[in-house]
N, C-alpha and C positions, 0 to 999 in steps of 0.2 A: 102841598102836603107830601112829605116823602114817603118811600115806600114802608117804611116801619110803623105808619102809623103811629108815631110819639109827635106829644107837643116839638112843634119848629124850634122853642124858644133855647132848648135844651138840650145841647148832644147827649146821645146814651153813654152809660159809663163804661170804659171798654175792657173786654172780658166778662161781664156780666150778658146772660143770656140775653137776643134781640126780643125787646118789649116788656122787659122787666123795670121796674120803676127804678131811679139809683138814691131818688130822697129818702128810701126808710128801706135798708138795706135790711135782710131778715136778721133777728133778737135772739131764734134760736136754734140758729145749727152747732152742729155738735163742735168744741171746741179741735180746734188744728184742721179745719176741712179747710184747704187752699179756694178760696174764691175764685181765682184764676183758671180754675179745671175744672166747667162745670159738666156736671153728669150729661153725657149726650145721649140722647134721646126726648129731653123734655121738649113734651108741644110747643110749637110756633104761637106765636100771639095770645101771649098769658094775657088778660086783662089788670093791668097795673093798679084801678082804679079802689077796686075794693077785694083786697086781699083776703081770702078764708082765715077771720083771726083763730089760730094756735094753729094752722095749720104751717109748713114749713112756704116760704117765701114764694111765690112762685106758681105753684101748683094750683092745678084748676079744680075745683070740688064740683064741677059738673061733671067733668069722662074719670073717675076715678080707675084706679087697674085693676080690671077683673081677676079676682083671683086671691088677690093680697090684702091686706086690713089696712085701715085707715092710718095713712100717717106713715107711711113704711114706703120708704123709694121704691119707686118700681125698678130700678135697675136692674139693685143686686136684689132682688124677693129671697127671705129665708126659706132654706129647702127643707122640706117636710113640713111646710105650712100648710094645714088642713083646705081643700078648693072650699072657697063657697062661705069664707067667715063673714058673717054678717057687717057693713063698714058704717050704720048706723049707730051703732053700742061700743066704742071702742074701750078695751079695759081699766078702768079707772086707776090713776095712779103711775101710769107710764107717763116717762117725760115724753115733750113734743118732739115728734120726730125722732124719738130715739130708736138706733138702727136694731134690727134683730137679735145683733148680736149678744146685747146685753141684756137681758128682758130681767124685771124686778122677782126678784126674790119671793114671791106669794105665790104662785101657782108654779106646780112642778115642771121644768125644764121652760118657759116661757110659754106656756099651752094657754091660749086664752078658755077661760071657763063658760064664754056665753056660749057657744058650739062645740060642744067637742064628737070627732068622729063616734055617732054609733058604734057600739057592739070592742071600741078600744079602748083600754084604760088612760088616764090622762095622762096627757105627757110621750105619749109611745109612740114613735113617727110611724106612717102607716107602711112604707117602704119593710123596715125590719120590726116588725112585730115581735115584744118579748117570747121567749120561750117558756111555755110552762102556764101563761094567763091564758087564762079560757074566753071565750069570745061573750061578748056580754056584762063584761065589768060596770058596773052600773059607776058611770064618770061624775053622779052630783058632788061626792063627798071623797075629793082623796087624799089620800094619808098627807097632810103637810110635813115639809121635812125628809120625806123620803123620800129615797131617790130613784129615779126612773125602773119604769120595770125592767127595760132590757139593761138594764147594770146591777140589778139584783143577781146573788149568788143562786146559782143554780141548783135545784131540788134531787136527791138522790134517793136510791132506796135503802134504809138500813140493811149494813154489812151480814145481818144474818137472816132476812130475806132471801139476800142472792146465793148462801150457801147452800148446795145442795148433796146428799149423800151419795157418796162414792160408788158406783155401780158394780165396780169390782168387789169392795168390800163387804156387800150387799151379798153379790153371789156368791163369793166366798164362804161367807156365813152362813148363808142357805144351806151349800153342800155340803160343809162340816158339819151341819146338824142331821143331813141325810147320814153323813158317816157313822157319828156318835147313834145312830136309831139303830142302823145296823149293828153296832157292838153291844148297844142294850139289849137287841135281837140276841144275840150268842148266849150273851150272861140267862136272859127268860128261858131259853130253848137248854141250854144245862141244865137248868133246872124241872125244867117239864119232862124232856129226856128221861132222867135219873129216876123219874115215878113209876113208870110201868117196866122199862128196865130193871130196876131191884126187887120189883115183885116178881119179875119172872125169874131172875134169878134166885130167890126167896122158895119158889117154887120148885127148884133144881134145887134145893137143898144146896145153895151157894151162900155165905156170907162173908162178904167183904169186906170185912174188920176183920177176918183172920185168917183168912184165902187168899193170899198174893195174887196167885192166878186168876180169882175174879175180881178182884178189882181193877187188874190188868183189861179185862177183856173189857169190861165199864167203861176204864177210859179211852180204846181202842174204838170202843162202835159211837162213844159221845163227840170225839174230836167233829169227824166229819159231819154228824148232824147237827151239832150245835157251833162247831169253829166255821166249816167252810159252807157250808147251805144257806143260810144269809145272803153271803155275798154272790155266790154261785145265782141265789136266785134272783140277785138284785141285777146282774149282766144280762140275765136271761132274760126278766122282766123289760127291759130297757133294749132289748136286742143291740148289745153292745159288743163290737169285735172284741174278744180277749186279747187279741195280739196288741190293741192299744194300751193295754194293764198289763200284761205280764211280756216281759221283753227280756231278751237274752242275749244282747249283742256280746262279739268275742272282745275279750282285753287283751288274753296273749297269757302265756304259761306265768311268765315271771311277774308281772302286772296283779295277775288276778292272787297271785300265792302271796305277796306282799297284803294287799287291800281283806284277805282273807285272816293273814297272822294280824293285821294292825287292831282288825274290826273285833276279833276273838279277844285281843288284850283290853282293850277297852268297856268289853261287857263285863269280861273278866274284875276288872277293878271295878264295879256297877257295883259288887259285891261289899264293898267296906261300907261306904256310906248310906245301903242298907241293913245291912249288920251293927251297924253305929244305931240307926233309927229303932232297930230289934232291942236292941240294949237298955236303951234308953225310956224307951216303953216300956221293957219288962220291969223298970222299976213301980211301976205304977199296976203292975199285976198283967201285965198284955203278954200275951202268947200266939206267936205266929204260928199260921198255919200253911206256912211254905216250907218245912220243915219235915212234911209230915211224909210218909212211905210206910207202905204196905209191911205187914208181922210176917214175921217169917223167912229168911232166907235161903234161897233155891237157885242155880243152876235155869233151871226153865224159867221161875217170876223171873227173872234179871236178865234175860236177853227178852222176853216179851216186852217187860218195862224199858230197854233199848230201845226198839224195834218201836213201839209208842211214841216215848217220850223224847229220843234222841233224831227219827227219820218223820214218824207219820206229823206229829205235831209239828215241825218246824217245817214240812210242804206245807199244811192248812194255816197256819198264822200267818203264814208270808207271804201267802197268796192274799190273804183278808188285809193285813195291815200294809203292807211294803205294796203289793200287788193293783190292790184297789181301793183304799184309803189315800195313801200316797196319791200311785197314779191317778187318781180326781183332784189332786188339791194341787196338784202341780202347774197347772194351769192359770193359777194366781200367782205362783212365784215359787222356787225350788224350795228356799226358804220357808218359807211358812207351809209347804206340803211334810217337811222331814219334822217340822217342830208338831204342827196340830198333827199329824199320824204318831207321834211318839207318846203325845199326854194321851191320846185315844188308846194305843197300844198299853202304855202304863194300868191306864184307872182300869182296863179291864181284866187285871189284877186283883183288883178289889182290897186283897191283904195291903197296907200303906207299904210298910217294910218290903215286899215284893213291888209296889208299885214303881219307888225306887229305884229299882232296881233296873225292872223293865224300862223305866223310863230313859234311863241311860244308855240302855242298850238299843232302846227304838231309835235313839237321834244319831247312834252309829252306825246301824243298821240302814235308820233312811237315808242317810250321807252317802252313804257308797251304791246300795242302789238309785238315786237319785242321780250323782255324778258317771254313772258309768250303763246306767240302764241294763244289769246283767242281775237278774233275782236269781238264780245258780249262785253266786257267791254270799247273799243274805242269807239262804236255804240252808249253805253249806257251815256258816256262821253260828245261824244258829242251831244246828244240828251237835256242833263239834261243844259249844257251851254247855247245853243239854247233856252234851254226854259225859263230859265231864262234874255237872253236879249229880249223874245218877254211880258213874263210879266211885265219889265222894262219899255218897250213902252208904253205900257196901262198901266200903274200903275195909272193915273189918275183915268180913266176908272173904274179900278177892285177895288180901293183901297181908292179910295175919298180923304177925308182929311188925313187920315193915310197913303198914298201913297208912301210921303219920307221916313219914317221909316221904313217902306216895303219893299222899293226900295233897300233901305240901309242893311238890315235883308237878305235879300235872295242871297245879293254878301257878306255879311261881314264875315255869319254864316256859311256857305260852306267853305268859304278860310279859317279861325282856322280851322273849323272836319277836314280840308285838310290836315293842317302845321302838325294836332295831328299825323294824319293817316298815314301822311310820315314819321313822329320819328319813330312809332311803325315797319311799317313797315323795315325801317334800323336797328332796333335791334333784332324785332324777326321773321320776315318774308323775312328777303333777300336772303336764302333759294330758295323761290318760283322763283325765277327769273333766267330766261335761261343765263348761262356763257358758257365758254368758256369749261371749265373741268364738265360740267351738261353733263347728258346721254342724255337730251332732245336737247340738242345743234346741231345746224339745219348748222350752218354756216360756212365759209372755216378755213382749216388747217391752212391758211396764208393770216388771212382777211389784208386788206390795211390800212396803216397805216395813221396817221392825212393827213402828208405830201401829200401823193399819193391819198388821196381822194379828197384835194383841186384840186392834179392837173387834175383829172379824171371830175370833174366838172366842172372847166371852161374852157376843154376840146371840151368839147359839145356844138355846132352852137345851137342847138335848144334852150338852157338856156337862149342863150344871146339874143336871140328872143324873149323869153319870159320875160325877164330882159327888153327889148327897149320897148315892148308892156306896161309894166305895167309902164315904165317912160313915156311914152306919152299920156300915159291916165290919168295919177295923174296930170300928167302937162295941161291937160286942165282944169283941177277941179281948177285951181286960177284964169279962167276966167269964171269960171259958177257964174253968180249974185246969 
């Protein structure tokens, strides 16, 4: 007997493993497998006699390979085959011996269904577990036709979820509506003011309807109680340095005299398209009350009313608007500090047709103290405007016969030095003015943009307060005879 243990009668066939029978060659290996190269590794002394039928030629079904399912060479074992599949049950319907490669179309990704890993959905190799399956997928029943979890698209959170509101334009709006409380403060405090005030002067045998001079002194002692105590007590309250609000850095003689005639012509012409709005109105019975001045003409009413209207009031509004308004809002973007302090500045107006007005002149106003940080120049601004609508009033008075040409000279002559004064300064003075890349530049890395300013302002309750206040007060003036 030789050492192969096969019948003597009959050489083995060569290339076919030693001790493989060569009379009933195997029926079903996968077609194109070279017989010639058989897989090495297969155990020595297969028993030839009685072949495991449908098992592949060869192979012992007593030492099967730990690990791997019946019927699946152990060579190449498919990777990510669950350890431990039961090689009793093998899945009904797989050809014989058919390699892992190609596993039948019924179970997702070739996952046999008698075991599948605990706690993983079927088909998920355990190495990469899908993203997003929660542990516990209960594997009796899975979706046929679909395809593996980890090739599923991955789960997002809807786009307006993940949107959240702008921080800046948050506090933006916060402090515009501290601002807008302060100018409703003014407007209340005018009003409460004026109560025991005209009783005491009622009591002095003063009335001012027909006393120049007290109604002069009225609005002399109201400015600062009701314009600048507000805000005065809003720094104080907050123990906040003034020198951060009111700044007076130098421009230079020629600098500041330009930015002074540009800013004057520009309130200047403020005047048409609220005189369009007067007009316009008055058709409908409306009568402004920006118009209005004290009976009587005197030498003494008309420099007190100077002296008021043309010095004290333009220190107190420009310290409240430009000073501390502004300087709070600035800090979200230059932009949006010179716009929201102008509509703040306007409404507190109340008359529309003045509102107009103001509103024009607060965005040229806050323009140049914004870019130059020098409130000496808005001060002086609005001082010289002021003065010129009170010599406007009395132009009779001061001016006699000559009065309309006067009248006309002291707005016409200002708005050209103005037009001139704003060329010059766009071509040789733009320089002076605070930007963004200036070392004197005060304001955020990432002021807000148009968009997010509008939104930050009609954000704020107290605007639109202030917004209803000045419509209901313009709306009475087309029933004032």
């Amino acid at each position: 007997m030789n050492d192969y243990n096969l019948p003597p009668t009959e050489p083995p066939a060569q290339g076919w493993p030693q001790g493989a029978p060569p009379q009933a060659p195997a029926q079903s290996w996968p077609q194109g497998v070279p017989p010639q190269a058989p897989a090495q590794g297969w155990p020595q002394g297969v028993p030839p006699q009685a072949p495991a039928q449908g098992w592949p030629q060869g192979v012992p079904p007593q030492a099967p390979a730990q690990g791997c399912p019946q019927g699946v060479p152990p060579q190449t074992p498919a990777q990510g085959w669950p350890q431990g599949v039961p090689p009793q049950a093998p899945a009904q319907g797989w050809p014989q011996g058919a390699p892992p490669q190609a596993p039948v179309q019924v179970c997702p990704q070739g996952v046999p269904p008698q075991a599948p890993v605990q706690g993983w959905p079927q088909g998920a190799p355990p190495q990469a577990p899908a993203q997003g399956w929660s542990q516990g997928v209960p594997p009796q029943a899975p979706a046929q036709g679909f395809p593996a979890p980890w090739q599923s698209a991955p789960s997002y959170a809807p786009p307006f979820s993940l949107q959240q509101e702008d921080p800046r334009r948050r506090e933006a709006s916060h402090t515009l509506n501290h601002m807008c409380l302060l100018s409703l403060a003014q407007t209340g405090l005018s009003f409460v003011w004026q109560i025991p005030l005209m009783l005491l002067l009622s009591v002095l045998g003063v009335d001012i309807l027909t006393n120049a001079m007290g109604y002069q002194w009225l609005s002399a002692v109201l400015v600062p109680l009701a314009t600048a105590l507000p805000f005065a007590a809003y720094l104080l309250f907050r123990k906040e340095d003034p020198a951060h609000y009111l700044k007076f850095e130098r421009v230079g003689f020629t600098g500041g005299l330009l930015c002074v005639l540009a800013g004057l012509a520009i309130s200047l012409l403020g005047n048409y398209p609220a005189l369009f709005v007067q007009e316009f109105f008055g058709l409908f019975g409306y009568s402004s009350s920006g118009g209005y001045t004290a009976q009587g003409e005197a030498w003494p009413s008309i420099l007190l009313e100077i002296a008021v209207v043309a010095v004290l009031v333009p220190f107190m509004e420009e310290f409240a608007f430009r000073g501390v308004i502004l300087s709070s809002l600035r800090r979200y973007g230059l932009g949006f500090s010179i716009v929201a302090s102008a509509l703040v500045f306007g409404m507190a107006h109340l008359d529309f047709s003045t509102v107009v007005f103001a509103t024009i002149s607060g965005l040229a106003l806050g323009f140049l103290y914004a870019r130059t940080n020098n409130l000496w120049l808005v001060v002086l601004i609005h001082g010289l405007n002021n003065l010129i609508a009170v010599l406007g009033s009395h132009a009779d008075f001061l001016f006699g016969d000559m009065s309309i040409l006067i009248s006309n000279l002291i707005v016409f002559v200002p708005i050209l030095l103005g037009l001139l004064s704003l060329l010059l300064l766009l071509i040789f003075k733009r320089g002076m003015f605070i930007s963004a890349g200036s070392p004197r530049y005060d304001g955020p890395a990432y002021p807000l943009k148009a968009g997010e300013s509008a939104s930050a302002i009609v954000r704020a309750p107290a605007f639109w307060v202030a917004a209803g206040l000045m419509a209901l007060y313009t709306l009475s003036l087309f029933f004032v005879a």
